[in-house]
GURO-85271 format. One line per field, with one value per residue (C-alpha): residue in one letter; x, y, z. Coordinates in pm, 1 decimal. Last residue first. Layout:
! GURO-85271
residuo c(A, ...)
c1 c(X, ...)
c2 c(Y, ...)
c3 c(Z, ...)
//
This chain:
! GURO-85271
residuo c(X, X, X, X, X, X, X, X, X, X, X, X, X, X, X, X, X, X, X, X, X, X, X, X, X, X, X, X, X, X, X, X, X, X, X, X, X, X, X, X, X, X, X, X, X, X, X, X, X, X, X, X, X, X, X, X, X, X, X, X, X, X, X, X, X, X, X, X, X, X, X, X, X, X, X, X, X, X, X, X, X, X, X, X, X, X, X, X, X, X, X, X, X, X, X, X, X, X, X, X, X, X, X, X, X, X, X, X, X, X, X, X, X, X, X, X, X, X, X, X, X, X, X, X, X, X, X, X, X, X, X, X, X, X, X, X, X, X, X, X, X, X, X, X, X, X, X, X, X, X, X, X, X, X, X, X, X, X, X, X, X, X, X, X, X, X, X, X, X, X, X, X, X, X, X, X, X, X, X, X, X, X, X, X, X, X, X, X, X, X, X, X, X, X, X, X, X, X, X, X, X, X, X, X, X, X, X, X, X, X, X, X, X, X, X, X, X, X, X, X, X, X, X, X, X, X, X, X, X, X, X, X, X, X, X, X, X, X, X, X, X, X, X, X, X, X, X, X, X, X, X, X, X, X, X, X, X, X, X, X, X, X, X, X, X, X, X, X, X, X, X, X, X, X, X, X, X, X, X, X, X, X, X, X, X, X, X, X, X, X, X, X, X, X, X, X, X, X, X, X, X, X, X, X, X, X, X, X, X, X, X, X, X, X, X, X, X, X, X, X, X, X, X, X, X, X, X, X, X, X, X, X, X, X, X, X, X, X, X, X, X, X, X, X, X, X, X, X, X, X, X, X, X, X, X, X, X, X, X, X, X, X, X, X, X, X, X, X, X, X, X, X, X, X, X, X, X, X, X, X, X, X, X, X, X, X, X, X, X, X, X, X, X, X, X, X, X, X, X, X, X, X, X, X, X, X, X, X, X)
c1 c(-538.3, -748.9, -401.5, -414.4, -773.1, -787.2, -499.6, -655.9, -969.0, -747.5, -605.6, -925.8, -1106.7, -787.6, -768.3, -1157.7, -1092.8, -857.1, -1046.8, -1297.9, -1118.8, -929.5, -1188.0, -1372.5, -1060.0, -1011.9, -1396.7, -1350.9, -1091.0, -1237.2, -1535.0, -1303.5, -1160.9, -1530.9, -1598.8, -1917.7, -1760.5, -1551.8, -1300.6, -1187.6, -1615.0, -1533.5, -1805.4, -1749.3, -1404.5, -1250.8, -1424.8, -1339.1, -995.5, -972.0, -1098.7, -853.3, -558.5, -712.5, -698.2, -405.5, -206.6, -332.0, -226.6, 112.6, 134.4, 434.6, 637.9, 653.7, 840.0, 523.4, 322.6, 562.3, 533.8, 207.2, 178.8, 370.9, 182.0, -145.6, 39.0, 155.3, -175.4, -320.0, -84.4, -152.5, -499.2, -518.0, -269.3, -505.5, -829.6, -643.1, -525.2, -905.1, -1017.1, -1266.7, -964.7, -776.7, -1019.7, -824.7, -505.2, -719.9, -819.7, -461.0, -421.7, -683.3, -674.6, -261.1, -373.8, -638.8, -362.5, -113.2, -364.5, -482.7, -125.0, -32.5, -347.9, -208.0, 145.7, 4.8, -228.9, 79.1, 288.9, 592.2, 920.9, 1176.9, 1385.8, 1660.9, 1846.5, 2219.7, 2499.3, 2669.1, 2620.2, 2874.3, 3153.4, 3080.7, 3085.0, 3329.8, 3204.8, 3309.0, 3223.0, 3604.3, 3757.2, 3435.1, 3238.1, 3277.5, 3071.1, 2879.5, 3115.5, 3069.9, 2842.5, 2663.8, 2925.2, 3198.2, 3055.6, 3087.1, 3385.7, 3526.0, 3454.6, 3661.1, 3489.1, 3262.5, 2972.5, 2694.2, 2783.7, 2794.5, 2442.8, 2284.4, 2451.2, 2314.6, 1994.3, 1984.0, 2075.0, 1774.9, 1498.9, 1297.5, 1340.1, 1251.6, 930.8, 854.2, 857.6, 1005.7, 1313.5, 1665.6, 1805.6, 2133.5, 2420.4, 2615.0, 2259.8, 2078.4, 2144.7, 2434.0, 2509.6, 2677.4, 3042.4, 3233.3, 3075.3, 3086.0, 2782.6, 2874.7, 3046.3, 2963.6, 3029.4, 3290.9, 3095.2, 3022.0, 2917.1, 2740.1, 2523.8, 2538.6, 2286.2, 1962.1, 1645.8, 1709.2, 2075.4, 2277.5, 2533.1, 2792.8, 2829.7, 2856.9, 2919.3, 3261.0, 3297.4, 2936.6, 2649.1, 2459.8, 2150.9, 2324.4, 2412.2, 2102.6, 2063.4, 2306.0, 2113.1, 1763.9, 1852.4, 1926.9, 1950.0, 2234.6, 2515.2, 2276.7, 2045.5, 2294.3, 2241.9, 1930.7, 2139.7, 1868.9, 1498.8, 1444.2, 1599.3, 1382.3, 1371.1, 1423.3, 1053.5, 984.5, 1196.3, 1025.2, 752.1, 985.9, 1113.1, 747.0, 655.5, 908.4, 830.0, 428.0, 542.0, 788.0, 567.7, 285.2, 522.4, 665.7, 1010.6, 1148.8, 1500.1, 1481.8, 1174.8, 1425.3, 1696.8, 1485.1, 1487.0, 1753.6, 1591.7, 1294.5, 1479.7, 1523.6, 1209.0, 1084.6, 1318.6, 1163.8, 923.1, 1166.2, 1044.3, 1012.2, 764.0, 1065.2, 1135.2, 785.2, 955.7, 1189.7, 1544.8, 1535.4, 1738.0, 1544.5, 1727.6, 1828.9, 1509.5, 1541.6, 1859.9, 1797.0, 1728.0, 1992.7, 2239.3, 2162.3, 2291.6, 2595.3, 2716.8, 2802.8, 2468.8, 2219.6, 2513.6, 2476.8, 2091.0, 2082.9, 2362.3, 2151.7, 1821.9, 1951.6, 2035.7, 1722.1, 1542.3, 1782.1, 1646.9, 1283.5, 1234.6, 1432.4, 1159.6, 860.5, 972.0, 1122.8, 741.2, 578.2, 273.0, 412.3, 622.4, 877.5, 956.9, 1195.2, 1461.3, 1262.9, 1292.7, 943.6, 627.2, 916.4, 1098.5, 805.5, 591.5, 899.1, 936.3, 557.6, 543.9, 841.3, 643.3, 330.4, 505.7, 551.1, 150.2, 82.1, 443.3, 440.5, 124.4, 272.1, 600.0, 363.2, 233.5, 534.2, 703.1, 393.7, 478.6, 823.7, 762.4, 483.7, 736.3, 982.6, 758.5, 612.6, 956.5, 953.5, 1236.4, 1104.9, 1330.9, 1157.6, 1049.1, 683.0, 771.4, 901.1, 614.0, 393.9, 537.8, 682.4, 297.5, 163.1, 438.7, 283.5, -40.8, 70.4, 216.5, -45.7, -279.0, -32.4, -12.4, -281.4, -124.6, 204.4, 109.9, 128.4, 0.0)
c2 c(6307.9, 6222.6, 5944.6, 5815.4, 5761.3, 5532.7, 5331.6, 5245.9, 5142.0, 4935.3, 4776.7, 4739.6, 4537.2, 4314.2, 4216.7, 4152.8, 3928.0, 3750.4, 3682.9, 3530.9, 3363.9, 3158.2, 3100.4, 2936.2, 2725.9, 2619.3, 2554.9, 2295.7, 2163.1, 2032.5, 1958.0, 1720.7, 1553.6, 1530.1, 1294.9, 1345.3, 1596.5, 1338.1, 1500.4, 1578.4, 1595.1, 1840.3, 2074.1, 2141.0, 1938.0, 2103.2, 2447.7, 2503.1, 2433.6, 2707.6, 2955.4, 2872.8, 2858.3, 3227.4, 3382.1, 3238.6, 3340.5, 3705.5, 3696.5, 3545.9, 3879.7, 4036.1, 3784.0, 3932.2, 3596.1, 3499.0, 3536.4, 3292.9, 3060.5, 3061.4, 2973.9, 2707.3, 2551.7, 2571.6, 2397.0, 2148.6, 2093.3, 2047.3, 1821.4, 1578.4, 1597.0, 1522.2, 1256.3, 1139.0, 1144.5, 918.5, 680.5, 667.4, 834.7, 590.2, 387.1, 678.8, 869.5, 958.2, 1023.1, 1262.9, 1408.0, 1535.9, 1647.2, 1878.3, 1971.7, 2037.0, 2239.8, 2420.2, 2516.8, 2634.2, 2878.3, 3030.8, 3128.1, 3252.2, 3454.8, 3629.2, 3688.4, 3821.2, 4048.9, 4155.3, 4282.2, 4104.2, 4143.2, 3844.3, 3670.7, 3431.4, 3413.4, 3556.8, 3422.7, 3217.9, 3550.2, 3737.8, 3463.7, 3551.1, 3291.3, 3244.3, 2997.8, 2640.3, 2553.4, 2526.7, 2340.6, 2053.3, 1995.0, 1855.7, 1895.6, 1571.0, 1330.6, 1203.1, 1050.3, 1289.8, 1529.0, 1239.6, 1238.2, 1584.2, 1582.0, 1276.1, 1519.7, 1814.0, 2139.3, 2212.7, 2392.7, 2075.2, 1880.1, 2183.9, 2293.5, 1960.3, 1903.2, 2249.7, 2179.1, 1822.7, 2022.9, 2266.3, 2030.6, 1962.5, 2337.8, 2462.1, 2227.3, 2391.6, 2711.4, 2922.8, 3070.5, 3152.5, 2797.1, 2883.9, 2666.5, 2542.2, 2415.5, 2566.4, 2540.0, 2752.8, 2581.2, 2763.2, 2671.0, 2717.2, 2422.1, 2178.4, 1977.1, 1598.4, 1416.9, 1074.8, 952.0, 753.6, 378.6, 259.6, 602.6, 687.0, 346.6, 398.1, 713.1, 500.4, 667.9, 785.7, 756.6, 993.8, 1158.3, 1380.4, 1492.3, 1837.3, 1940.0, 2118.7, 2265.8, 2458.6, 2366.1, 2276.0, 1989.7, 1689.3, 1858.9, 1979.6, 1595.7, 1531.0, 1770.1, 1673.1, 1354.0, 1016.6, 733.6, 548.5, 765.8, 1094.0, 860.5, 874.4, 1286.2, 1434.6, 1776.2, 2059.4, 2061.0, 2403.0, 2368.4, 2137.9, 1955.5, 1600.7, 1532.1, 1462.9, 1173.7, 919.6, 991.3, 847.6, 531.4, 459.1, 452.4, 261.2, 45.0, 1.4, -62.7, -346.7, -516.0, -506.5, -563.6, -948.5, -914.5, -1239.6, -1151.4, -1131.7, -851.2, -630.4, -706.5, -476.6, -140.2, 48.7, 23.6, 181.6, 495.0, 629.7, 735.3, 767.2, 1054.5, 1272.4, 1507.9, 1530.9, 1611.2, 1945.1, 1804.3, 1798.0, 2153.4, 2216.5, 2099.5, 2358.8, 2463.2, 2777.6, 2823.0, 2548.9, 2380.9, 2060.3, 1838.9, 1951.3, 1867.6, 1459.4, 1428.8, 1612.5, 1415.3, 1092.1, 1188.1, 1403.9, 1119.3, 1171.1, 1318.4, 1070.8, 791.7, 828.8, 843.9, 545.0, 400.9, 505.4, 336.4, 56.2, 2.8, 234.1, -70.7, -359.5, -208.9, -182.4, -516.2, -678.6, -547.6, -617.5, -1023.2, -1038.0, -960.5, -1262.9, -1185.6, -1075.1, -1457.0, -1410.9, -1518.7, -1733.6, -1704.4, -1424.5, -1421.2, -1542.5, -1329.3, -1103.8, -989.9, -950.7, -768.2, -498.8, -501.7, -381.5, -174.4, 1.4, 56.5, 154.8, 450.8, 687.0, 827.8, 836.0, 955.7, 1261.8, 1392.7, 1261.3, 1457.6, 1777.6, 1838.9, 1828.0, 2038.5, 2309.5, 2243.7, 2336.9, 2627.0, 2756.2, 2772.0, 2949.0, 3191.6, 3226.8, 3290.4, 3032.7, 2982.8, 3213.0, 3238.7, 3541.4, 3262.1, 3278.4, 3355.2, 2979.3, 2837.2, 2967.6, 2817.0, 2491.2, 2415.9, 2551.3, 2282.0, 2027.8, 2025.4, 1994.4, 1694.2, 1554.1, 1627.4, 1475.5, 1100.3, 922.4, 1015.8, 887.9, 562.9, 332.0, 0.0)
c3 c(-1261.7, -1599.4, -1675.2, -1338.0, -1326.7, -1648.9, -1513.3, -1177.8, -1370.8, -1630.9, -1343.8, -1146.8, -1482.3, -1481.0, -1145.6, -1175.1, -1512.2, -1362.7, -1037.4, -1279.7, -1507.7, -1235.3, -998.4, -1362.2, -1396.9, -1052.6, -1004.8, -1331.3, -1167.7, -838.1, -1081.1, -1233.4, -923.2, -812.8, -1069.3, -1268.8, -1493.6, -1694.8, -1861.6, -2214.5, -2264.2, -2545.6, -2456.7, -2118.6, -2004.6, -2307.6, -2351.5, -1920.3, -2035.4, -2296.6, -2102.7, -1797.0, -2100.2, -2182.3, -1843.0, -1708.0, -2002.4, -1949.6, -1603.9, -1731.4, -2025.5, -1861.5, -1662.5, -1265.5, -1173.9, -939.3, -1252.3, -1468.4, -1173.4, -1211.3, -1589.8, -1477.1, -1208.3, -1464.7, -1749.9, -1518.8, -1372.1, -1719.6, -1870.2, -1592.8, -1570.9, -1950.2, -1915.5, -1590.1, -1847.7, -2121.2, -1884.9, -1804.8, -1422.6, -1198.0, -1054.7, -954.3, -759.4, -426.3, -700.7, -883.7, -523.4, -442.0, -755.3, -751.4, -374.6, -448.6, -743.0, -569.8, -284.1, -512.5, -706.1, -396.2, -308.0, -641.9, -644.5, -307.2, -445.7, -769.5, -592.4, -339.0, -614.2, -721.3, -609.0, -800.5, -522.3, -613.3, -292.3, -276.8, -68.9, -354.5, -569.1, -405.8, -535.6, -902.4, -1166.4, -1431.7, -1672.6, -1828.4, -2130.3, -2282.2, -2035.5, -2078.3, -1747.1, -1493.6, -1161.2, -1178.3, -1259.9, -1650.9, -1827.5, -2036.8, -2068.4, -2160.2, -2551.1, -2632.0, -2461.7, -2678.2, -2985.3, -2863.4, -2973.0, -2668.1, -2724.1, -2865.7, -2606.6, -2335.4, -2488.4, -2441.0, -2064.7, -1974.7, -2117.4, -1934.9, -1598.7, -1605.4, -1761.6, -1453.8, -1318.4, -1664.8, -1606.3, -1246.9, -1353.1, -991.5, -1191.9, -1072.9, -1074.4, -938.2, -1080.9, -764.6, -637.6, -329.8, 34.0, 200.8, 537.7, 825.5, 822.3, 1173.3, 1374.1, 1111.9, 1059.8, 1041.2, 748.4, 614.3, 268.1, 364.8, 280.1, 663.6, 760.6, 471.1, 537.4, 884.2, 830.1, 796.3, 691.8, 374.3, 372.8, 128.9, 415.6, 163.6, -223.2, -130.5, 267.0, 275.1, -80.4, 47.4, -171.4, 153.9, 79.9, 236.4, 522.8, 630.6, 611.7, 887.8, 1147.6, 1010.6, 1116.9, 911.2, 1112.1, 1312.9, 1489.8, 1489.6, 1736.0, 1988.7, 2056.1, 1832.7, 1697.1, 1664.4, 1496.3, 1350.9, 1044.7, 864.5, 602.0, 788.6, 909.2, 534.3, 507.2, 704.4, 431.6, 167.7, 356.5, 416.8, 79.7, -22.1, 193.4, 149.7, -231.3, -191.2, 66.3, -152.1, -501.7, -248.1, -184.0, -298.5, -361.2, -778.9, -688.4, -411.7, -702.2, -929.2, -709.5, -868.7, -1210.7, -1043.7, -1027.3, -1405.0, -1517.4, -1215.3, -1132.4, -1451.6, -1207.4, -922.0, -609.2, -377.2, -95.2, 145.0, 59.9, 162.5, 532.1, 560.5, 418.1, 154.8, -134.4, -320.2, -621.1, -422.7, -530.5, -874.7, -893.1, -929.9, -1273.0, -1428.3, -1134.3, -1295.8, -1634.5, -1437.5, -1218.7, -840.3, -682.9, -859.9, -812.0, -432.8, -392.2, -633.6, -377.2, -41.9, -196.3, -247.2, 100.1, 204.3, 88.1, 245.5, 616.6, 461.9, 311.2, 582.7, 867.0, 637.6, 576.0, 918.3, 1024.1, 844.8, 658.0, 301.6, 350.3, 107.4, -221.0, -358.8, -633.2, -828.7, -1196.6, -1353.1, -1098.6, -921.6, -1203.5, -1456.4, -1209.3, -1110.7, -1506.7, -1548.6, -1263.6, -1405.0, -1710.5, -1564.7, -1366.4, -1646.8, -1651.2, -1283.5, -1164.0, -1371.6, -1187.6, -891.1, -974.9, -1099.3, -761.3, -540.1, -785.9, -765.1, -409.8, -393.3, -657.5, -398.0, -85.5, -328.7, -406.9, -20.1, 122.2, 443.8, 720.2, 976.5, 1308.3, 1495.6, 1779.4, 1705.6, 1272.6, 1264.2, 1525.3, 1280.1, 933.8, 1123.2, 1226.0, 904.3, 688.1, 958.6, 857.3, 499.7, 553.0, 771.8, 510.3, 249.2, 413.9, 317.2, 0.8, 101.2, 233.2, -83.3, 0.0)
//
């Protein structure tokens, strides 16, 4: 059983807890923009997830039904307890290789492109990880773990995770030695020389400590969290396809042919002599942070949390939505999170966008039956769109009203 969506209330609960208690003690660790891109990400990863996830299903069901030299007992306890101490195993060297080799790395980024540390950060994900992941997981099947075991795990390991974000819980005394802490995994996250490429464990931090990849907070170096090459943009898709573009371009750049060639599998932070790029050492201390008027910080808000009740109840209704419905659903949330992280940027024209892919959208599930309008996930949707056009179309109307009376003053 997957328990993550059982899961996201709780989440979300506890994002408001951290949120408060944060601006209680004069410690806040939220910007609202980059709060929203973590989300959108959040969103568009399960949207992701739904459509690419059949094939790995379909491998993970080959292995285990013809390859598998026994299976285990779903019902016996050792069977749950070895499934989830030898899945963070596996999970520790796919964590490893996604920080240590550039193809895996492009997929992987998008979790460590937030400047901030706190629990939405958590919710960041990768929207192309799947595509790659499962592969890691395939000697769990040829083991005997049983799929129901495999995917109740997995689950688990990921949700153990959340707590982590956060840099309000301090050093946890003995149990720093054996599991991952939000101490060691603000680690993880720095981009200082000091921390990169260190403590990968999902749960259990013996696995860095048995393999070198340990290292504890140092007392005189404050984290810096981010990536070495700054996102600088909330749009969840260009924060998908950051690293691949800069492996593309350095391919096609670079004139030595065995370059073009060693950019895609190569250690993360090479690149060819003659791509590389001076950067300035002010702008490691400096937060991406486009000012944007409070309408368009407000409607951003409101937009984030119909798209996590949207997606939220697609996955509730699963079984009632066609493939064809959840690529719709899918394409549609991402078009949405993007067009609002173009507003939250202060793009020109993103209301306007809004507006017309809102029209459009409405048209579809209306007239075109693209969805079905009996579901509740749909008319979740629907009410997003038609929200949409009509606060648009009041922001609009006071605009051109505030416009109109500063040119007669």
């Amino acid at each position: 059983m997957d328990y993550i969506t059982l899961a996201v209330p709780f989440f979300l609960l506890a994002l408001l807890v951290e949120l408060v208690y944060g601006i209680a003690i004069k410690k806040n660790t939220y910007r609202l923009n980059d709060a929203i891109s973590n989300l959108f990400m959040g969103t568009l990863r399960t949207a992701n997830k739904l459509i690419i996830i059949g094939a790995a299903g379909y491998v993970f069901y080959m292995a285990e039904t013809h390859f598998a030299l026994w299976r285990l007992d779903p019902t016996s306890a050792f069977t749950w307890i070895f499934a989830f101490i030898i899945y963070d195993f596996f999970y520790y060297w796919f964590h490893r290789i996604s920080h240590e080799r550039q193809i895996f790395w492009a997929s992987h980024a998008a979790h460590h492109q937030s400047e901030d540390y706190n629990l939405s950060t958590a919710l960041r994900q990768t929207g192309t990880g799947a595509l790659v992941s499962w592969v890691f997981y395939i000697p769990m099947f040829l083991i005997g773990v049983p799929s129901y075991v495999f995917v109740s795990v997995a689950s688990l390991n990921l949700i153990y995770q959340f707590w982590v974000h956060s840099e309000h819980i301090p050093k946890l005394g003995w149990y720093e030695n054996y599991f991952v802490t939000a101490s060691n995994h603000r680690v993880h996250h720095a981009q200082n020389e000091q921390y990169i490429d260190k403590n990968y464990g999902g749960v259990f931090i013996i696995w860095d400590r048995m393999f070198g990849t340990y290292t504890a907070r140092l007392p005189d170096v404050v984290p810096v969290y981010g990536t070495a090459t700054a996102l600088k943009s909330w749009n969840p898709i260009w924060a998908n396809l950051q690293v691949y573009s800069i492996m593309i371009s350095d391919s096609i750049k670079t004139k030595k042919w065995s370059d073009k060639v060693k950019v895609w599998y190569s250690k993360t932070y090479w690149r060819p002599e003659d791509c590389i790029e001076d950067k300035d050492p002010k702008e490691f201390y400096v937060k991406y942070n486009p000012e944007v008027s409070s309408d368009i910080k407000v409607f951003g808000f409101f937009q984030m949390l119909f798209t996590i009740a949207v997606s939220g109840s697609v996955l509730f209704f699963l079984p009632q939505h066609t493939y064809n419905e959840i690529i719709v659903f899918a394409i549609t949330i991402t078009s949405l999170s993007s067009l609002t992280a173009f507003l939250l940027q202060g793009t020109k024209y993103a209301y306007a966008s809004i507006f017309n892919f809102s029209v459009l959208g409405v048209l579809a599930i209306y007239y075109l039956g693209a969805l079905n309008i009996e579901i509740l996930s749909t008319q979740l949707l629907m009410g997003q769109l038609l929200i949409n056009i009509l606060i648009v179309s009041l922001i609009s109307i006071y605009q051109r009203l505030n416009l109109m009376q500063g040119a007669s003053s």
